[in-house]
N, C-alpha and C positions, 0 to 999 in steps of 0.2 A: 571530503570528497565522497565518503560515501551516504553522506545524506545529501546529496545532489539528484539523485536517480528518484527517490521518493516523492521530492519537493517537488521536482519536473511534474510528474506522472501527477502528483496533488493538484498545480497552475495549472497542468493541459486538461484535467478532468472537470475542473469547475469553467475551463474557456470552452472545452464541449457540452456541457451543461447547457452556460449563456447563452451559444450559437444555436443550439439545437430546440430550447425554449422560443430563442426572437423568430428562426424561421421555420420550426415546425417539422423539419427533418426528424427522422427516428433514427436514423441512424447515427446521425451524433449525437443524439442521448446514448443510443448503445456505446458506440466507442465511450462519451463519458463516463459510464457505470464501469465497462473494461478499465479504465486509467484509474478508477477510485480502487478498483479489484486490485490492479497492481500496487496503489500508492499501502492501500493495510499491507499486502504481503509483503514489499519490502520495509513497511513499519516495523512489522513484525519478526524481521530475521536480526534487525538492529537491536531492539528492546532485548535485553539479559534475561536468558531465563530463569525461570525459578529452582531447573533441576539438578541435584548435586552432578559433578561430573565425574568424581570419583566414589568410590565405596570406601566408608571405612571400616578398619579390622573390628569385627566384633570380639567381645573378647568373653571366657567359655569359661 
């Protein structure tokens, strides 16, 4: 479910790409660049990061 939201915003960005190419409208090229804008950031909260989440004890 939660790769639903990504994949959405990835189809409706490349159907306002198409629309916005066949009839020349700018504006649905912008909303399509917005939906690709959203489709990395919620890529991006999915993908694991790299960063430890805890510290560990050094030891002295």
């Amino acid at each position: 479910m939660r790769y639903l939201l990504p994949l959405v915003c990835l189809i409706a960005s490349l159907t306002f790409y198409g629309m916005g190419m066949h009839s020349g409208f700018i504006i649905l090229l912008i909303a399509g660049v917005a939906l690709e804008i959203g489709f990395w950031f919620g890529l991006a909260r999915l993908l694991p990061s790299n960063q430890p989440t805890s510290k560990s004890p050094t030891k002295t």
